[in-house]
C-alpha positions in Angstrom: 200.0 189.9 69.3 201.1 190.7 65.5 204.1 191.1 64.0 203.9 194.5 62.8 203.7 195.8 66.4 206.1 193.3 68.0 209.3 194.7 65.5 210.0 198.2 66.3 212.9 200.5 65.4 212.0 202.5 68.0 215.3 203.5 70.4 215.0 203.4 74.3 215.3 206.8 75.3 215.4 208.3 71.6 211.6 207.9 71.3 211.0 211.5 70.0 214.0 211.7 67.8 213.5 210.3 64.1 217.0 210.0 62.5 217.4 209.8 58.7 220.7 207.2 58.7 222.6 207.3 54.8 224.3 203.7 55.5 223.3 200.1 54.9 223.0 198.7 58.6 219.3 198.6 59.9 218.6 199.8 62.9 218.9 196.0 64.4 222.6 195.6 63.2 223.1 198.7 64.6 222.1 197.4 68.1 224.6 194.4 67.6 227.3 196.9 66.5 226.5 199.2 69.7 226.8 195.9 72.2 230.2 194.2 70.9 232.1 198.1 71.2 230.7 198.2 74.7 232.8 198.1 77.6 230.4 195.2 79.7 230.7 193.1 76.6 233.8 193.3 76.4 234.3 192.4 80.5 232.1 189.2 79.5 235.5 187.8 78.3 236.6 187.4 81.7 233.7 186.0 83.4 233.2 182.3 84.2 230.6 180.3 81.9 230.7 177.2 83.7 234.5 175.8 84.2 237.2 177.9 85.7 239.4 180.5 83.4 241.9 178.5 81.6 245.3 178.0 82.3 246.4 176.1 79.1 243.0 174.2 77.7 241.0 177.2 76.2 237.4 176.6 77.4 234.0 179.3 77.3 233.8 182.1 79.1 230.7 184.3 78.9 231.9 186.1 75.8 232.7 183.3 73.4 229.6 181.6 74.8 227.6 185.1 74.1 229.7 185.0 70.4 228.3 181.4 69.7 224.7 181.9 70.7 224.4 185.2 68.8 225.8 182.4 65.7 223.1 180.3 66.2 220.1 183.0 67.2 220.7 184.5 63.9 220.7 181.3 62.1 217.2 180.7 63.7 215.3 184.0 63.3 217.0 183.4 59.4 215.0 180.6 58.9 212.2 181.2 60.7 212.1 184.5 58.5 212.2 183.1 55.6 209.4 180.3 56.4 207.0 183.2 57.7 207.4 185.2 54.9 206.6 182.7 52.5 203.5 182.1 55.0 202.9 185.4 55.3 203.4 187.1 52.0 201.7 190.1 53.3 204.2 190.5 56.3 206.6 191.6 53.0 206.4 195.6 54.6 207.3 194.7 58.1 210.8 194.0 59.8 210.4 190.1 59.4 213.1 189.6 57.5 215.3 191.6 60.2 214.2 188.6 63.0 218.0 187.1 62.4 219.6 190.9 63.1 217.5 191.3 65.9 217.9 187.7 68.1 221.7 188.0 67.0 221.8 191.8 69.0 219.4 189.7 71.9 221.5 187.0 72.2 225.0 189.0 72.6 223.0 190.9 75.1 221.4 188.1 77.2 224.0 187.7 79.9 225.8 191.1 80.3 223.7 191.3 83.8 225.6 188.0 85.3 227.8 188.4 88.0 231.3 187.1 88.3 231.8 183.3 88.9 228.9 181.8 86.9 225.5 180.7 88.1 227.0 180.7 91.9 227.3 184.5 91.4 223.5 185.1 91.3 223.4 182.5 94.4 225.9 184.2 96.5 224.0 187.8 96.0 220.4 186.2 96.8 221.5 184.0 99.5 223.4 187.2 101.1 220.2 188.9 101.5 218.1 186.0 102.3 220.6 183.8 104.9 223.2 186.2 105.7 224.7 189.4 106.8 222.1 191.1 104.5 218.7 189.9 106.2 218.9 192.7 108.6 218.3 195.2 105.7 214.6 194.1 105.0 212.9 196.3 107.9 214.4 199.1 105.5 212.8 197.9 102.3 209.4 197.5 100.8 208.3 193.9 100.3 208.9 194.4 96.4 212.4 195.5 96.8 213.3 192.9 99.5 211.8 190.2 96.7 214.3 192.0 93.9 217.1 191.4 96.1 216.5 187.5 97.4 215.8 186.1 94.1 218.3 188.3 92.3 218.4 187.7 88.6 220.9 188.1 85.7 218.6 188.0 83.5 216.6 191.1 85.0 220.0 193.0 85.5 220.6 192.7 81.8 217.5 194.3 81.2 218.3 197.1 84.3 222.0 197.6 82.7 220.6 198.1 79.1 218.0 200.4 80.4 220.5 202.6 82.7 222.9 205.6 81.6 225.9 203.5 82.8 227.0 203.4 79.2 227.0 206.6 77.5 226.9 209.6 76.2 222.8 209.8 75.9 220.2 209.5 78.2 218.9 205.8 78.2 222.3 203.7 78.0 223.0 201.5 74.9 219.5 202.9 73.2 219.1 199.5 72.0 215.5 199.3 69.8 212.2 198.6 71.9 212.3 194.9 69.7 215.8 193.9 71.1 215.4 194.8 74.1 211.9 192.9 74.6 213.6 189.8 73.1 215.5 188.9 76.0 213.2 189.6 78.9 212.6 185.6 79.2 210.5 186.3 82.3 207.9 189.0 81.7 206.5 189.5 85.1 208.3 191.4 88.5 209.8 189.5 91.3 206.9 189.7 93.7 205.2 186.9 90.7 208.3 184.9 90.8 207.6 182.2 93.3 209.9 179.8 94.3 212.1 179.7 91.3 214.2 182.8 91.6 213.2 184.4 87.9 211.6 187.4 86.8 212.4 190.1 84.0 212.6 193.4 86.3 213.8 194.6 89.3 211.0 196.9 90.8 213.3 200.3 89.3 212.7 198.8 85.6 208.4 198.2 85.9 207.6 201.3 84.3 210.5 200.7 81.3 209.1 197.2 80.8 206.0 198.1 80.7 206.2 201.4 78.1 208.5 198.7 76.0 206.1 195.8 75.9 202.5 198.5 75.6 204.2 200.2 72.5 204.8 196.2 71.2 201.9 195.3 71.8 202.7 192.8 74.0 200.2 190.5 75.6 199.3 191.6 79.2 197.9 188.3 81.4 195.1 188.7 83.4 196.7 186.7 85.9 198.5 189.5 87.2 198.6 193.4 87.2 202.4 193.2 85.9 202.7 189.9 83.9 203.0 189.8 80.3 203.4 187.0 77.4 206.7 186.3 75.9 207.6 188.5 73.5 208.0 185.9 70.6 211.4 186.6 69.3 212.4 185.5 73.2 211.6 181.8 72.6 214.6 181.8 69.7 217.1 183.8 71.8 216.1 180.9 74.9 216.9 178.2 71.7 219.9 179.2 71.3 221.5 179.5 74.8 219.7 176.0 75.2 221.5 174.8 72.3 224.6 176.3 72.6 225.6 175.7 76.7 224.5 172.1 76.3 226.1 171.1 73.4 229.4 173.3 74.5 229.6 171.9 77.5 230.0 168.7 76.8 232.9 169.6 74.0 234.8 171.6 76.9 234.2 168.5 79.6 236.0 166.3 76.9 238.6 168.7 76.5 239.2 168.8 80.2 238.9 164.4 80.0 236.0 165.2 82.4 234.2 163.1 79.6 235.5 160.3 77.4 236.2 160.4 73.8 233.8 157.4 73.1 231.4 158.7 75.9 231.3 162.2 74.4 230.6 160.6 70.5 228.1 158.5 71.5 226.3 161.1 73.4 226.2 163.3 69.8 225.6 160.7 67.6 222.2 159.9 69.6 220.9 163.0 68.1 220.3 160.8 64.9 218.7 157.9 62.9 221.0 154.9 63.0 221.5 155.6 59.1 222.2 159.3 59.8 225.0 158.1 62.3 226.7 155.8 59.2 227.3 158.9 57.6 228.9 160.9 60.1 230.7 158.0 61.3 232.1 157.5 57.6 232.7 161.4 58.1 235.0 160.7 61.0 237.1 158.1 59.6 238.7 161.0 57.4 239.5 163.7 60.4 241.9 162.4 62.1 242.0 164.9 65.5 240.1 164.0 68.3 239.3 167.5 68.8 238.1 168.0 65.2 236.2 165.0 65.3 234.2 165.9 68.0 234.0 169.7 67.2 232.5 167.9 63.6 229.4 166.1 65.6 229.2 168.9 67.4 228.3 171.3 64.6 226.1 168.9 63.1 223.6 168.8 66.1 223.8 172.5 66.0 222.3 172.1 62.7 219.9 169.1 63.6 218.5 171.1 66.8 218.2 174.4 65.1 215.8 172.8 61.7 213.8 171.3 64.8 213.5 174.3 67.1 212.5 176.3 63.4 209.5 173.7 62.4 208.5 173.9 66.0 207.8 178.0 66.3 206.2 178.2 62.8 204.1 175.2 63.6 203.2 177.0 66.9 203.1 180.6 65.4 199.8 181.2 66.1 200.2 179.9 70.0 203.7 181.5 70.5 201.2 184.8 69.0 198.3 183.8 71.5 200.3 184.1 74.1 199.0 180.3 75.1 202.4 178.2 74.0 203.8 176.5 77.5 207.2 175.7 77.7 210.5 176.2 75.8 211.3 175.2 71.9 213.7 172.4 72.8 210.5 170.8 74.9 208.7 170.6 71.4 211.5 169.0 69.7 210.9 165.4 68.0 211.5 162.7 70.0 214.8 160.6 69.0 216.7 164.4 69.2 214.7 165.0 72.5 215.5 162.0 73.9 219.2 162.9 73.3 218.7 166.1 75.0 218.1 164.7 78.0 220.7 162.3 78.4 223.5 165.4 77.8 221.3 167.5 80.3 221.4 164.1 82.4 225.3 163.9 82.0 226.2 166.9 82.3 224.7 167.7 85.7 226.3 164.6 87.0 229.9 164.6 85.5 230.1 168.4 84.9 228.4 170.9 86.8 229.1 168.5 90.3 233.1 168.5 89.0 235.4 168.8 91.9 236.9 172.1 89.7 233.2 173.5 88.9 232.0 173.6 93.2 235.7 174.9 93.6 234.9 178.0 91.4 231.6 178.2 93.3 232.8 178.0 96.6 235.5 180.2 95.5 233.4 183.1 93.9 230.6 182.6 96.8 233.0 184.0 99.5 234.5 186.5 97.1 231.2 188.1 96.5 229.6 187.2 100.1 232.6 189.6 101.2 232.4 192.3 98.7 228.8 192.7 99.4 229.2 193.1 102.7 231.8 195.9 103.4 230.4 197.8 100.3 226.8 197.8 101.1 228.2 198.4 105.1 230.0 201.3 103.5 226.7 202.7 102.0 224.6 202.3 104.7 227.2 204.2 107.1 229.2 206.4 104.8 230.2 208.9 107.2 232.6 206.1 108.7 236.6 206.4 107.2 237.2 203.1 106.2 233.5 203.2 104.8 235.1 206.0 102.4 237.8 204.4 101.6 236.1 201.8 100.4 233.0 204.0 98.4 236.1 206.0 97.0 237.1 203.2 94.6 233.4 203.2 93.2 233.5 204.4 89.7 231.0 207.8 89.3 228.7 206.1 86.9 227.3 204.2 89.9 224.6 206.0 93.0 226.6 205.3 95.0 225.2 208.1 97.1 221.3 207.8 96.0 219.3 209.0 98.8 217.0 205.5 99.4 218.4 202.5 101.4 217.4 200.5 98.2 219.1 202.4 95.4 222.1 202.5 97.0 221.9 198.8 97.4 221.6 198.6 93.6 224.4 200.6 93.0 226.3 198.2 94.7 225.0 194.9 93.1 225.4 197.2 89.5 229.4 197.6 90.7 229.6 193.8 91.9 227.7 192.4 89.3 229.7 194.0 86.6 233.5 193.0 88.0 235.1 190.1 86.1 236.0 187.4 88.2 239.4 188.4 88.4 239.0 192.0 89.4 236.4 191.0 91.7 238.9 188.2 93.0 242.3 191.1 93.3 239.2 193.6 95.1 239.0 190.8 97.1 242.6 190.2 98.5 243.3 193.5 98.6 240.2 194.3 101.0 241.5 191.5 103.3 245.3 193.0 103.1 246.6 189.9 101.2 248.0 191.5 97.7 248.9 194.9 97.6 249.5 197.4 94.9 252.5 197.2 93.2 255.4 199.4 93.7 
């Protein structure tokens, strides 16, 4: 792969037109402008990252974690710019120096395809199809299909809703460029490739779009598989940041919610650093006097720490990350003292965090709210001629097929409703479906 070919201005679905723009953005800023005045960013506001919606302690949701990655994504594809360039003098006439606009746009976009309710959204919708009321829906489906739907993926909606007209006025959605959209495909292969782990990049509607995105890029086709491409390269700094970014923020929001102590929380930062690198921040601290502040100050200083590391680590690898041949993510590359520090957070957190009695609530919570929605709504599609079937399809929005002719794309029209509810419209659907709110008067 080379970099000329990987950056492209090129629009989704504005391939034929050439527009002459008198204004300053690029065509990259442009794709960040287009995603934070869109309606599913905006929804992101009201969808679970990991802990439940706040009541009075302010923690992430989707949208200020989306706001924080794009931070540090741009701050990454900055840098690595700017080292590049200086490798790669003759690189001067490409859109290198546009790497920062271009993961910022990716990483806003990254988890518009999640469902309501966190990770235990894209549980509850596989799990429906593969262990309940849903199973009896495969004899209807191909084997591709059936493989979309039990190993359902946000990541792969993202690249379905960004693809899709839900959004506008043209043909082709957001028309986001070819570069942006290629960035956060982490998983470049289809579902039937996935395995055991439930990820892959497109549902079986989207093959022919990934694949016309990643040919014009020039994107490295394995010979593994008819479908299965390398990373594009720009992917492995929008997967840095989210690595960066939901660890590090998870453990300031689990000492916020005293889920984590105030020593526990520092030491786990500080370990990040040299014991003489430590003095100094600790000789930082002695001058803030919030708690808050104090950790928000360690806090930021990782951020830096992490993102210098994940930088030296794709230039150094350039020619691998290029080659298609480099295995695993950034943060697996990173030195070892910082490394080391990783794991212990990733080590904390799953035991003091993600297993919190208030975390499995929200998951138990949001797996029977969307277990139930899926099941009257796809019942609905699959026997619309019944009344309380068109009650129910009635509510639907037009922007969704709802009444697609195959089994399968109806089903997707459902999971595209579902999946783009915030947890509490999904949550108010919910009650009033089982007659326990009603409108009011």
């Amino acid at each position: 792969m080379n970099w000329h070919t990987l950056l492209s201005a090129k629009r989704f679905g504005l391939e034929e037109l050439h527009l002459e723009r008198h204004e300053n953005r690029s065509e990259f800023q442009r794709d960040y402008d287009r995603l934070v005045f869109s309606a599913p960013f905006r929804r992101l506001q009201n969808k679970t990252q990991v802990f439940p919606l706040p009541g009075s302690i302010f923690v992430h949701n989707r949208l200020t974690h989306s706001l924080e990655v794009s931070c540090v994504g741009r701050s990454l594809g900055n840098d690595v710019a700017k080292e590049l360039l200086s490798l790669h003098p003759e690189l001067s006439d490409s859109y290198l120096s546009e790497i920062g606009s271009i993961v910022s746009a990716a990483c806003l976009a990254h988890d518009l395809g999640n469902p309501p309710f966190g990770h235990s959204g894209e549980r509850a919708i596989s799990t429906f199809f593969s262990e309940g009321a849903g199973i009896k829906l495969k004899e209807g489906l191909t084997e591709e299909q059936w493989n979309d739907l039990t190993h359902f993926e946000g990541n792969a909606n993202a690249f379905r809703l960004l693809t899709h007209q839900f959004e506008g006025r043209r043909k082709g959605g957001f028309v986001l460029t070819y570069s942006t959209l290629a960035s956060i495909v982490k998983y470049p292969y289809a579902s039937s490739l996935a395995g055991k782990k439930p990820k892959f990049g497109f549902f079986t509607t989207e093959e022919e779009s990934f694949r016309r995105i990643a040919d014009e890029l020039g994107m490295k086709q394995l010979q593994s598989a008819p479908l299965r491409y390398a990373r594009h390269p720009l992917v492995y700094l929008v997967e840095a940041a989210d690595d960066i970014c939901y660890q590090l923020m998870d453990i300031e929001d689990a000492h916020k919610l005293k889920l984590l102590t105030t020593e526990e929380t520092k030491g786990l930062l500080l370990s990040y650093f040299h014991p003489e690198r430590q003095h100094h921040r600790l000789e930082t601290l002695r001058i803030v006097s919030d708690t808050n502040e104090q950790i928000a100050y360690l806090r930021s200083s990782v951020i830096g720490l992490l993102i210098r590391e994940c930088v030296e680590v794709f230039v150094t690898h350039e020619q691998e990350i290029l080659d298609g041949t480099f295995e695993g993510s950034l943060i697996d590359h990173i030195s070892p003292l910082p490394a080391s520090a990783y794991r212990r957070c990733a080590e904390v957190s799953l035991q003091k965090i993600y297993r919190s009695r208030d975390v499995l609530d929200i998951e138990l919570a949001g797996f029977r709210v969307i277990s139930t929605l899926l099941e009257l709504m796809i019942e609905a599609v699959c026997s619309p001629e019944k009344a309380y079937s068109r009650l129910l399809i009635d509510r639907v929005s037009s922007q969704y097929s709802i009444h697609a002719t195959g089994l399968y794309e109806r089903i997707q029209a459902v999971l595209d409703y579902i999946s783009g509810m915030t947890d509490v419209f999904a949550l108010d659907l919910y009650r009033k479906i089982n007659g326990n709110s009603l409108p009011a008067v």
